[in-house]
Rosetta silent file (secondary structure, phi, psi, omega in degrees, C-alpha in Angstrom):
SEQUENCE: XXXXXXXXXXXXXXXXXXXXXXXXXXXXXXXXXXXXXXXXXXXXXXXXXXXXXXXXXXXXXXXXXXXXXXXXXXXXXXXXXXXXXXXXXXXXXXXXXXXXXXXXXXXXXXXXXXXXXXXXXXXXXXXXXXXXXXXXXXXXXXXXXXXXXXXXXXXXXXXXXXXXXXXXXXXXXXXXXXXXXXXXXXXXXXXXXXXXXXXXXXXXXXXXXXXXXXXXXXXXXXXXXXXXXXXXXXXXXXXXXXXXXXXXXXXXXXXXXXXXXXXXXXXXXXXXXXXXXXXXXXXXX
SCORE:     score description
SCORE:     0.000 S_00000001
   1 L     0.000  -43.938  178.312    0.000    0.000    0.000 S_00000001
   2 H   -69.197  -15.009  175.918    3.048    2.768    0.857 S_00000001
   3 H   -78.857  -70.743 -167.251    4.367    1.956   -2.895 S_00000001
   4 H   -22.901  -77.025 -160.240    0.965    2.396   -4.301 S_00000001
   5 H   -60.617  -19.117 -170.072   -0.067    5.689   -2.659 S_00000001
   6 H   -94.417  -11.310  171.560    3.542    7.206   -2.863 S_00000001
   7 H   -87.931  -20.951  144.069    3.803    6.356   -6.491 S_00000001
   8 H   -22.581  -61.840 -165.548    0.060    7.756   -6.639 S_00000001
   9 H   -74.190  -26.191 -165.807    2.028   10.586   -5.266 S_00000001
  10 H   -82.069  -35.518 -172.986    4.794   11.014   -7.718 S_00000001
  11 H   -91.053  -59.270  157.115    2.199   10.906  -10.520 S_00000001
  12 H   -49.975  -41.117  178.477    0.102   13.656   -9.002 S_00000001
  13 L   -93.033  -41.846  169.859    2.578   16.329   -7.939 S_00000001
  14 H   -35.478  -68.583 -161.268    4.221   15.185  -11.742 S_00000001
  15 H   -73.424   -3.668 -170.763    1.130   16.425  -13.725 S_00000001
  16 H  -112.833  -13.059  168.801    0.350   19.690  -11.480 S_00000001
  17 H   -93.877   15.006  145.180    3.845   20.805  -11.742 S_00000001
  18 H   -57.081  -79.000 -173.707    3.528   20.166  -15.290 S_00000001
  19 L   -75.633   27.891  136.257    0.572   22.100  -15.392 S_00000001
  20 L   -86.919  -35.214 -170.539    1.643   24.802  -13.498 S_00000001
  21 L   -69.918  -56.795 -174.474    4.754   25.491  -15.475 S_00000001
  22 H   -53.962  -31.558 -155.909    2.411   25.927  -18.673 S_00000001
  23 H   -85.789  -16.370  161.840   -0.260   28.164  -16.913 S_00000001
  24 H   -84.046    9.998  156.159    3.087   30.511  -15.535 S_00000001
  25 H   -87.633   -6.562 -178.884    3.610   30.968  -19.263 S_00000001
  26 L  -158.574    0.721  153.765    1.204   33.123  -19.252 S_00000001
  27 L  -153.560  146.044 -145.719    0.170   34.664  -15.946 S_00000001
  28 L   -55.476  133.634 -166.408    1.885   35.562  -13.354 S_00000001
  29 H   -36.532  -63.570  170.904    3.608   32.745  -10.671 S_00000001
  30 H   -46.045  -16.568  178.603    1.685   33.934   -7.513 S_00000001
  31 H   -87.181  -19.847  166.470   -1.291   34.122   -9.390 S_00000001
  32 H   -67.905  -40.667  174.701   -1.330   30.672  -10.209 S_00000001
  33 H   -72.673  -46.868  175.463   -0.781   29.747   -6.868 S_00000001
  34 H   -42.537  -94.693  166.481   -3.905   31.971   -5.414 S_00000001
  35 H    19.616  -62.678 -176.175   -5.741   30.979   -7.836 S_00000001
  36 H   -94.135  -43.397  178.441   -5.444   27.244   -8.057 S_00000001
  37 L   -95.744   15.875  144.534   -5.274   26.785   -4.385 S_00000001
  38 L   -81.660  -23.944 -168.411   -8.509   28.585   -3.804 S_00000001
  39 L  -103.092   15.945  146.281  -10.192   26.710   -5.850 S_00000001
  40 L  -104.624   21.653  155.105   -9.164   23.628   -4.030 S_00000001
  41 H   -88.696  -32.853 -173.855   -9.761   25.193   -0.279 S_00000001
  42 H   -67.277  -58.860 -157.962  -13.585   25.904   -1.914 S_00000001
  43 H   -40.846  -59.348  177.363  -13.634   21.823   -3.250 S_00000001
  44 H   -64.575  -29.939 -159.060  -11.891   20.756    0.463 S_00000001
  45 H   -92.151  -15.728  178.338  -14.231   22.919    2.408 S_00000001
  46 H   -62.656  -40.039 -163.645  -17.451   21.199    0.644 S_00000001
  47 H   -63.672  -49.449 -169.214  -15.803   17.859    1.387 S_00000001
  48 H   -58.770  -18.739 -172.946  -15.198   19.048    4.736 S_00000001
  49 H   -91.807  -73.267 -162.478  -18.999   19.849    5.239 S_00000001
  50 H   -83.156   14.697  165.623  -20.561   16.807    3.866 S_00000001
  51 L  -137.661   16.547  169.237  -18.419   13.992    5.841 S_00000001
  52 L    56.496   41.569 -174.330  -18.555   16.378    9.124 S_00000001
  53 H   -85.379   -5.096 -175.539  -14.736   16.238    9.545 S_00000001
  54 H   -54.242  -12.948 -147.727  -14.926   19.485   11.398 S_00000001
  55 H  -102.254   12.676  170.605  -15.472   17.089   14.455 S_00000001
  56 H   -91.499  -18.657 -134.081  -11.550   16.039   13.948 S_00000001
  57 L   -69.007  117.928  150.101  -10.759   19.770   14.935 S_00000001
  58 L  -156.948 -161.952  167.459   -7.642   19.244   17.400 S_00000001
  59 H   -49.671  -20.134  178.022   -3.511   20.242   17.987 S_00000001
  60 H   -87.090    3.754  152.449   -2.691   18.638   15.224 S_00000001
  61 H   -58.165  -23.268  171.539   -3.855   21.162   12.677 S_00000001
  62 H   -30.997  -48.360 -169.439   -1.012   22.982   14.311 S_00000001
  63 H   -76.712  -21.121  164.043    0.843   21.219   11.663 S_00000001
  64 H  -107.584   31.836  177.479   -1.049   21.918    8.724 S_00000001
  65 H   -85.470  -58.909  176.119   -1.241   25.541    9.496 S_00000001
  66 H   -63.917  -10.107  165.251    2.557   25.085    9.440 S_00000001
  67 H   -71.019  -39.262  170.719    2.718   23.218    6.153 S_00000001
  68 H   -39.993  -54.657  163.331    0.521   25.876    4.883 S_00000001
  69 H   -43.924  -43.678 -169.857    2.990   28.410    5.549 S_00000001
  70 H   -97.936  -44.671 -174.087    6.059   26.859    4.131 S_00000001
  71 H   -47.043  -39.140  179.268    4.493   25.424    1.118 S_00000001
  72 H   -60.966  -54.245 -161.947    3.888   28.817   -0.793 S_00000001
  73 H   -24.736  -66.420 -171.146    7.609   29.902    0.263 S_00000001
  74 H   -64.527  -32.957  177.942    9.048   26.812   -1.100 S_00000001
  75 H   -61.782  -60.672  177.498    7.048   26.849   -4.383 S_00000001
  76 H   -42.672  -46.266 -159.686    7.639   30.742   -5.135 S_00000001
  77 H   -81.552   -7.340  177.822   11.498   30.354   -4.242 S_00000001
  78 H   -89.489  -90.323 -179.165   11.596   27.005   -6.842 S_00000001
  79 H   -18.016  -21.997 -171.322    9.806   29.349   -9.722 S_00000001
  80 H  -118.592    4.411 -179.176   12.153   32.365   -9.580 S_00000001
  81 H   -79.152  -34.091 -142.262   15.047   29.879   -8.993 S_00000001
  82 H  -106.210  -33.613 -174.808   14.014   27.976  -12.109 S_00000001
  83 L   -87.906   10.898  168.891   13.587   31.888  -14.349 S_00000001
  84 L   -70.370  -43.499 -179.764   17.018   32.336  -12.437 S_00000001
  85 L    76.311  168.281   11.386   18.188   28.902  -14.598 S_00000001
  86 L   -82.660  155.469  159.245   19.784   26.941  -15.917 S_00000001
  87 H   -50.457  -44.442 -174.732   16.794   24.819  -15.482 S_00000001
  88 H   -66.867  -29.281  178.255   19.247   21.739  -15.913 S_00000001
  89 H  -128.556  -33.574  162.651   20.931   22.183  -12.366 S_00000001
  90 H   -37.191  -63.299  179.581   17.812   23.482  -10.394 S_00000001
  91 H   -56.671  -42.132  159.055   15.793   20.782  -11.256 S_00000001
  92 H   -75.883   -9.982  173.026   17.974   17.827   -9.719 S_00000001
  93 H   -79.543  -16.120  179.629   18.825   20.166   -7.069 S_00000001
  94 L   -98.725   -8.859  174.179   15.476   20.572   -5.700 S_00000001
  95 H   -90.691   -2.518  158.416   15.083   16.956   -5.299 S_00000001
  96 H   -56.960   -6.684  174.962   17.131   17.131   -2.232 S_00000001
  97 H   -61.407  -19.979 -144.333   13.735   17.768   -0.447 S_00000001
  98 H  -106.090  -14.564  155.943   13.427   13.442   -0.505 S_00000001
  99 H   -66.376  -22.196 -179.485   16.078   14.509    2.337 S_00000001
 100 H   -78.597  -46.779 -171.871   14.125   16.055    5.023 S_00000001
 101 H   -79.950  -32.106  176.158   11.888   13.289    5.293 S_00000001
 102 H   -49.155  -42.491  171.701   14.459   10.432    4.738 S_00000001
 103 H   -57.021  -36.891 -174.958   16.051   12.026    7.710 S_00000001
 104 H   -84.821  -42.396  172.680   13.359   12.160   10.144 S_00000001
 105 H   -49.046  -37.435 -173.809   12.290    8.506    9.200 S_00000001
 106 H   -78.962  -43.930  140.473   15.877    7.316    9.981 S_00000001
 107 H   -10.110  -49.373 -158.089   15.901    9.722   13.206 S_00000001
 108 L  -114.771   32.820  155.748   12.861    7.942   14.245 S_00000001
 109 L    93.475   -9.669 -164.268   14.154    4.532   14.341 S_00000001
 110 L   -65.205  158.874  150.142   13.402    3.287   10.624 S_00000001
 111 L  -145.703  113.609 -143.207   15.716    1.024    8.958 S_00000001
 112 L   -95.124  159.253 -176.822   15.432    0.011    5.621 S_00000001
 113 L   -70.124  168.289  175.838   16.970   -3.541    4.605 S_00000001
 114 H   -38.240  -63.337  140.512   19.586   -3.765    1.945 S_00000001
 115 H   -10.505  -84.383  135.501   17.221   -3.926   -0.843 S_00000001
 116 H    17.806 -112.574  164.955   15.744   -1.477    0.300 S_00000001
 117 H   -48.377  -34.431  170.267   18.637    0.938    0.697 S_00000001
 118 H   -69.233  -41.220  155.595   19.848    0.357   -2.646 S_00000001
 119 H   -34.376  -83.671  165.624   16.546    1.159   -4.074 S_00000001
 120 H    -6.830  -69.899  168.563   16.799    4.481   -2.539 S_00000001
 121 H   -74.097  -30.086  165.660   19.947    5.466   -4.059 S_00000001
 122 H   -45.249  -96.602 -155.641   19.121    3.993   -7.537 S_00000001
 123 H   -49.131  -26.185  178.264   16.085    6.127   -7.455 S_00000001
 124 H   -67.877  -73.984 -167.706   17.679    9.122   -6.046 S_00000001
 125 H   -49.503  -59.902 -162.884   20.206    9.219   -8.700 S_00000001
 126 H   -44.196  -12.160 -170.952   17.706    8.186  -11.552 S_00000001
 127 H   -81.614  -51.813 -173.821   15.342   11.560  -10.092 S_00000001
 128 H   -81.982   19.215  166.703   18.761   13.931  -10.296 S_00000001
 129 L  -136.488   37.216  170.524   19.488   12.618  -13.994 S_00000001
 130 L   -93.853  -56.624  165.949   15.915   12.947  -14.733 S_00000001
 131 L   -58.882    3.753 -179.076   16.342   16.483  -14.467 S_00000001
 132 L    57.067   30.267 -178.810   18.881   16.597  -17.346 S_00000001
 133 L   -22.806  119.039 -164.378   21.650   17.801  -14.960 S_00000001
 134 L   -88.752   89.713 -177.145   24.085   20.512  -16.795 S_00000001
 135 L   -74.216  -28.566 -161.960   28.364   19.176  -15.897 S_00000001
 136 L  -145.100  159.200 -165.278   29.596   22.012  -18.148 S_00000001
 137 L    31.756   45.252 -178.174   28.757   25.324  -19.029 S_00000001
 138 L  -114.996  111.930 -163.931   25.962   26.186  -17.012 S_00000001
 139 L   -90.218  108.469  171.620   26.840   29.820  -15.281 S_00000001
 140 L   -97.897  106.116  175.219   25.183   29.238  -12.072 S_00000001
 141 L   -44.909  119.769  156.385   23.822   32.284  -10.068 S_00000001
 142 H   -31.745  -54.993 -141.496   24.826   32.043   -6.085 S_00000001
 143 H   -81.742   -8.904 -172.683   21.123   33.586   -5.261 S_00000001
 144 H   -89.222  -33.651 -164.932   19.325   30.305   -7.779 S_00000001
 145 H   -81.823  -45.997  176.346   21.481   27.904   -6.150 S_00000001
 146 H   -44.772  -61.529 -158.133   20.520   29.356   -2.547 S_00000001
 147 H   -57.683  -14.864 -169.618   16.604   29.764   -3.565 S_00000001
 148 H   -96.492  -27.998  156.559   16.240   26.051   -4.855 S_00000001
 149 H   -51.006  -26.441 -155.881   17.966   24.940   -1.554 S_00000001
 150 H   -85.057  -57.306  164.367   15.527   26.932    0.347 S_00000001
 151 H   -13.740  -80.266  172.299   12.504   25.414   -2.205 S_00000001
 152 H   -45.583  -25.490 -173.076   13.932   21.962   -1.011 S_00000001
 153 H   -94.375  -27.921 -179.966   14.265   22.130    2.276 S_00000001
 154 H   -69.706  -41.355  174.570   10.575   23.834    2.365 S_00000001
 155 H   -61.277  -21.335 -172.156    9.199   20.953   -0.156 S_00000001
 156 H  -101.719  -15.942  160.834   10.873   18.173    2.145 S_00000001
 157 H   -55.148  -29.497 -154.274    9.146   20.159    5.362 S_00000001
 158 H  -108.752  -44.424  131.689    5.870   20.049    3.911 S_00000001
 159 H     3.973  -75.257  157.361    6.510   16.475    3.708 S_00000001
 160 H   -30.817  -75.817 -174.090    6.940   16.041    7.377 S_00000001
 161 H   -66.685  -30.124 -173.789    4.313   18.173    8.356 S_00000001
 162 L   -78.711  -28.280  156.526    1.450   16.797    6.595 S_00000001
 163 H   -17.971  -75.363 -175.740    2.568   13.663    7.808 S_00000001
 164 H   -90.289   18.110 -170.545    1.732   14.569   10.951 S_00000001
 165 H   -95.259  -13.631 -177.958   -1.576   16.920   11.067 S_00000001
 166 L  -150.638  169.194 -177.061   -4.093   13.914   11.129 S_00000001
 167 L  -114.374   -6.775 -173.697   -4.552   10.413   12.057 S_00000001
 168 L  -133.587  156.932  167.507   -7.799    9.755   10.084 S_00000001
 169 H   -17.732  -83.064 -179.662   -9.488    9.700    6.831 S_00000001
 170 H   -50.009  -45.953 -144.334  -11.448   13.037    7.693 S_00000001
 171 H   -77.699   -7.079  160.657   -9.461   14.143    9.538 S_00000001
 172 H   -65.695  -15.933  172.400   -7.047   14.257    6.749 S_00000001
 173 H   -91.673  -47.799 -173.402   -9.263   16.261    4.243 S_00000001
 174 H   -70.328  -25.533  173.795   -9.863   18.817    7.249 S_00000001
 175 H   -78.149  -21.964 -177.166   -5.933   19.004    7.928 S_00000001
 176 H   -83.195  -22.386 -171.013   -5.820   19.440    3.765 S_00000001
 177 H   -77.575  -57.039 -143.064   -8.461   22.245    3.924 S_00000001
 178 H   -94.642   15.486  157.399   -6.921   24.157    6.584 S_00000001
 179 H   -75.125  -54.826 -140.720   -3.147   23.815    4.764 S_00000001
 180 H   -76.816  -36.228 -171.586   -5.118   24.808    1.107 S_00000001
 181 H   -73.050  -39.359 -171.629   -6.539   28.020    3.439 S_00000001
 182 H   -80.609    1.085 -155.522   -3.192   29.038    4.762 S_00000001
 183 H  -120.372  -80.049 -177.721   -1.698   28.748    1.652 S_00000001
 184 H   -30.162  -58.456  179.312   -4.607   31.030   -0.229 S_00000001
 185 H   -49.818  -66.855 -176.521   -3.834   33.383    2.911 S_00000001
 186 H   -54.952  -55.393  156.112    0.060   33.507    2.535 S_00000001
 187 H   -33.450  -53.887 -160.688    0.051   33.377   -0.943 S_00000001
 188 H   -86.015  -51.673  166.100   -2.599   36.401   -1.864 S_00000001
 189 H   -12.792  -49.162 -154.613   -0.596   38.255    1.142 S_00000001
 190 H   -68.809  -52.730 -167.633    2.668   37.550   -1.119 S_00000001
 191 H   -79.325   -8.425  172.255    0.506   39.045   -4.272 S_00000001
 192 H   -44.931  -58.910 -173.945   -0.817   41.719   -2.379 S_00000001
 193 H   -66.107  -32.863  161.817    2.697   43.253   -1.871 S_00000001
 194 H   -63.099  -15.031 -179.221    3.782   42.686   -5.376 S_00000001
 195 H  -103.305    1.243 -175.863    1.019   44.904   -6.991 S_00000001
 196 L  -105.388   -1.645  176.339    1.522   47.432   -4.449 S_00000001
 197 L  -120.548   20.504  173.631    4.995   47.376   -5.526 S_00000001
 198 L    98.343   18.344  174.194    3.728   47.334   -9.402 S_00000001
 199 L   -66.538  137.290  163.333    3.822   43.870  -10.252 S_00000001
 200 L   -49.834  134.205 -164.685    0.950   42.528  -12.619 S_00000001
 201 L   -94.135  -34.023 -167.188   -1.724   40.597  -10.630 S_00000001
 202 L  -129.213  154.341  175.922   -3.241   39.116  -13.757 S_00000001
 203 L   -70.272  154.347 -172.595   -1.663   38.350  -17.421 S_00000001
 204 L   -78.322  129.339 -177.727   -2.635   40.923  -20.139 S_00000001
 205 L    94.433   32.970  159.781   -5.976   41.022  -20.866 S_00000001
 206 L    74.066  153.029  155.297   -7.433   39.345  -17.538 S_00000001
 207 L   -40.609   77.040  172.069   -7.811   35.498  -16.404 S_00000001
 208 L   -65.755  121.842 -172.037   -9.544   34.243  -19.017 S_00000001
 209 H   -39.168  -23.014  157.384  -12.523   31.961  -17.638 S_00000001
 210 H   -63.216    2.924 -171.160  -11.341   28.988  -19.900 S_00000001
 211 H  -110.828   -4.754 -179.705   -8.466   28.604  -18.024 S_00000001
 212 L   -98.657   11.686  157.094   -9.993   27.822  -14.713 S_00000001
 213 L   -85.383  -17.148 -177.771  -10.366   24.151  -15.324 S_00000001
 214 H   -60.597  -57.405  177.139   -6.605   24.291  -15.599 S_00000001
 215 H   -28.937  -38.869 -120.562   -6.546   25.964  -12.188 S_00000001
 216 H  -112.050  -50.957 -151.626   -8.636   23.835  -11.076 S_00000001
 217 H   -90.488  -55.689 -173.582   -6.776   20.428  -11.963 S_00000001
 218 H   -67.131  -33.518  168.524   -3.525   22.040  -10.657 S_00000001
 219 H   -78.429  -45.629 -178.716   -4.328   22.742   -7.419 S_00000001
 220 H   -41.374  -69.785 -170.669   -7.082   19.533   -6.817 S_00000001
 221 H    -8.423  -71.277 -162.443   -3.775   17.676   -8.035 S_00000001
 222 H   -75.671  -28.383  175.707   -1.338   18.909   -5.559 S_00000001
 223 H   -92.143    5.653  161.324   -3.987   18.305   -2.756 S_00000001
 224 H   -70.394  -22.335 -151.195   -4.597   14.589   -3.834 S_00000001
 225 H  -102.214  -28.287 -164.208   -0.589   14.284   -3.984 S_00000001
 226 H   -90.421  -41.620  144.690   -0.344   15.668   -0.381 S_00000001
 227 H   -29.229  -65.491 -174.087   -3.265   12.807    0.532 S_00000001
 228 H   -88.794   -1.571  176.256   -1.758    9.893   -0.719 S_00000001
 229 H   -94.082  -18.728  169.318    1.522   11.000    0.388 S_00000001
 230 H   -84.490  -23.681  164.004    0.292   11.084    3.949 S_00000001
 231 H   -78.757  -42.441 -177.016   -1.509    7.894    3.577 S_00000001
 232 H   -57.906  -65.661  172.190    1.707    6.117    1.850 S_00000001
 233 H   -22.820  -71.425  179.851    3.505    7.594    5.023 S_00000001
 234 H   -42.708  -39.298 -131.286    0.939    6.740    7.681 S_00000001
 235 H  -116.164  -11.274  175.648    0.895    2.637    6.365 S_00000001
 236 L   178.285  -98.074  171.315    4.398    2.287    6.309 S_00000001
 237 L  -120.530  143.891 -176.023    8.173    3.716    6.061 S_00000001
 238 H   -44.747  -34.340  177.879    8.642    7.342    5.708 S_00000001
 239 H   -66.467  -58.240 -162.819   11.960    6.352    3.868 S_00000001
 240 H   -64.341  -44.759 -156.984   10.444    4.327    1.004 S_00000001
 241 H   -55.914  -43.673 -163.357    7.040    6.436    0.579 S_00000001
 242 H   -68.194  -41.193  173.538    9.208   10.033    0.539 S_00000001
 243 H   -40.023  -47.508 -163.558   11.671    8.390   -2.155 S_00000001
 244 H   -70.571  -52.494 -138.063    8.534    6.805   -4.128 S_00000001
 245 H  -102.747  -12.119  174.785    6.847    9.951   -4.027 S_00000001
 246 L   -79.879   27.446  176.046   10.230   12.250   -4.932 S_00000001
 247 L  -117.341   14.036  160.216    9.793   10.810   -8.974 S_00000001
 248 H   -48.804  -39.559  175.976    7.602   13.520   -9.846 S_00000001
 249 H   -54.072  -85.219 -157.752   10.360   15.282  -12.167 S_00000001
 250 H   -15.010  -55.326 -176.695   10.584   11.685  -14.142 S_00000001
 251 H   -54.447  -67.033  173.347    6.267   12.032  -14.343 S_00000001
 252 H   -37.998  -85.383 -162.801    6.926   16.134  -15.496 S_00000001
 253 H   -71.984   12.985  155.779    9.469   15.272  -18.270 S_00000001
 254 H   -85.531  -53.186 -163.431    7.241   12.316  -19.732 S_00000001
 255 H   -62.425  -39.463  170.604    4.040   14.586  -19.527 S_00000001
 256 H   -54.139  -46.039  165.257    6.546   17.384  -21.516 S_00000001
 257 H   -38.522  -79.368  178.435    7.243   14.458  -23.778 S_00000001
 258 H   -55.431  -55.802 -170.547    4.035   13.050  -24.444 S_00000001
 259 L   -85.612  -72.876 -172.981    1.796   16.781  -24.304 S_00000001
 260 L  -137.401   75.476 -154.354    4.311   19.006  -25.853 S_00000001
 261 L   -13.766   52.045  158.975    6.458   16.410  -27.820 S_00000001
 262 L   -54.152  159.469 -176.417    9.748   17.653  -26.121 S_00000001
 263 L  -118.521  130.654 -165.526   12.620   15.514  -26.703 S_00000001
 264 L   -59.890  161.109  118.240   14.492   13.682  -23.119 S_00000001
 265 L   -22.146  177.459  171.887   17.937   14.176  -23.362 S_00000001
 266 L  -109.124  -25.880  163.816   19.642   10.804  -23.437 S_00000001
 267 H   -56.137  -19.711  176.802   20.793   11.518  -19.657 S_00000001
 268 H   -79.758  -50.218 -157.308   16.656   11.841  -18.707 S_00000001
 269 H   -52.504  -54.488 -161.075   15.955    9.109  -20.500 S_00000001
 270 H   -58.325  -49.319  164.613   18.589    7.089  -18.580 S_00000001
 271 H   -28.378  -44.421 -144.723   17.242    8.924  -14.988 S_00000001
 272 H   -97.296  -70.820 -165.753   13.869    7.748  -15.756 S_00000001
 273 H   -64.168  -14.728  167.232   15.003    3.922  -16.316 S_00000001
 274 H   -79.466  -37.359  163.592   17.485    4.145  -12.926 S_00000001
 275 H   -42.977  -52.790 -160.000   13.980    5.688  -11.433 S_00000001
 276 H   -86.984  -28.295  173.133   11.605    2.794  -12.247 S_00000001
 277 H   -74.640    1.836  173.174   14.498    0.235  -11.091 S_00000001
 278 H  -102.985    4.471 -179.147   14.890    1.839   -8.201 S_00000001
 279 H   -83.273  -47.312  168.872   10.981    1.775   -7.799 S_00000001
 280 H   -45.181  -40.124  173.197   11.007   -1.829   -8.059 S_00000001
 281 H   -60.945  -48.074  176.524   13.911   -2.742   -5.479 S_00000001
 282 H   -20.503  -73.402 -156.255   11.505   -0.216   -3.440 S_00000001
 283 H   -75.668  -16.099  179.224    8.583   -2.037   -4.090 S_00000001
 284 H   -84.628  -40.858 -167.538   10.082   -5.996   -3.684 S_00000001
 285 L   -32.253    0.000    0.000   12.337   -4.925   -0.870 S_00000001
């Protein structure tokens, strides 16, 4: 069940940062985040109404107040990291987030068998050569390489914390509501202060209404991905499920394949097949 839901997860968080990167082609990042993750805090608060989950209400929303918080950070600081570029050394660099959690699981007594452990690093490497890593001639900005650390350590936090905000079914859609609210909140804070300091709020010529199924699918995404990654977690170790669930790039640079017929590198390609064998050791292990 932790392979299922964490590859569940890997597939989910694939396609919405796929489909975030197109819909930040054409209006502005923060707006895409408001946006998207209002219109999954409206979705979660119906859910939350019709299974009565309100009645889960305890300290352990502490934690998805704090995932709330950190999640916008780390997404905005991966987006201006990624127009900082090269693209080619962000993107395996941000999968160092599969560290925060690996850490706390091992911290907390886990220990994965040989198998296992070998999995792990197979898949780790196949995730950073997924990314098309850049060995030569890639001018790397200090301030890109700090922000995609910061990205990472906030994407492998968010990790953690959701982990921990509920123990049940509901109470997991009501700890997902009140992250998706805290999120809306930090976020439209973040765009407040950019249009007051003359940033564009909306791409030219307004939000067009055809575009809000996009919205719609990128945020519902990312809060299905933060579900089954808490359920993958919950059923069994923290090591394999964050690992399982860190192969989202591999899922992004198929869906660029497949959707807008980019062509892998021969180093992604190779990432992607060192991914699924390291899913497998994962999943027999």
């Amino acid at each position: 069940m932790t392979a299922l839901f964490a590859l569940a997860t890997s597939v989910l968080w694939g396609l919405a940062d796929f489909g975030g990167g197109l819909l930040t082609r054409r209006a502005p990042a923060l707006t895409v985040v408001v946006v998207s993750q209002t219109v999954a805090a409206v979705v979660l608060g119906a859910v939350v109404v019709a299974t009565g989950a309100w009645s889960e209400a305890g300290p352990r929303l502490w934690f998805a107040v704090a995932a709330g918080l950190v999640g916008p950070v780390a997404l905005l600081s991966f987006y201006k990291a990624l127009a900082l570029g090269p693209m080619g050394v962000v993107s395996p660099l941000a999968t160092l987030s599969v560290a925060v959690p690996v850490s706390v699981g091992l911290f907390l007594g886990e220990r994965p068998g040989w198998t296992q452990a070998a999995g792990i690093a197979v898949a780790v490497l196949g995730v950073v050569l997924a990314g098309g890593p850049q060995w030569r001639g890639a001018a790397v900005q200090r301030r890109a390489v700090l922000l995609t650390l910061v990205a990472a350590l906030g994407f492998g936090t968010v990790f953690v914390l959701i982990t921990e905000a509920s123990t049940t079914v509901t109470g997991l859609f009501l700890a997902l509501f009140v992250q998706r609210v805290t999120n809306v909140l930090t976020g439209g804070a973040a765009l407040y202060a950019a249009v007051r300091r003359g940033a564009p709020a909306l791409p030219e010529g307004g939000l067009p209404w055809n575009a809000l199924p996009a919205y719609a699918f990128v945020g519902l995404a990312d809060v299905a991905a933060n579900g089954t990654y808490a359920i993958a977690a919950r059923h069994g170790p923290v090591t394999v499920a964050a690992v399982l669930a860190s192969l989202y790039p591999v899922v992004t640079s198929l869906a660029a394949r497949g959707f807008l017929r980019e062509r892998l590198r021969a180093i992604q390609a190779a990432g992607a097949g060192l991914a699924l064998v390291g899913t497998l050791l994962l999943a027999t292990g």
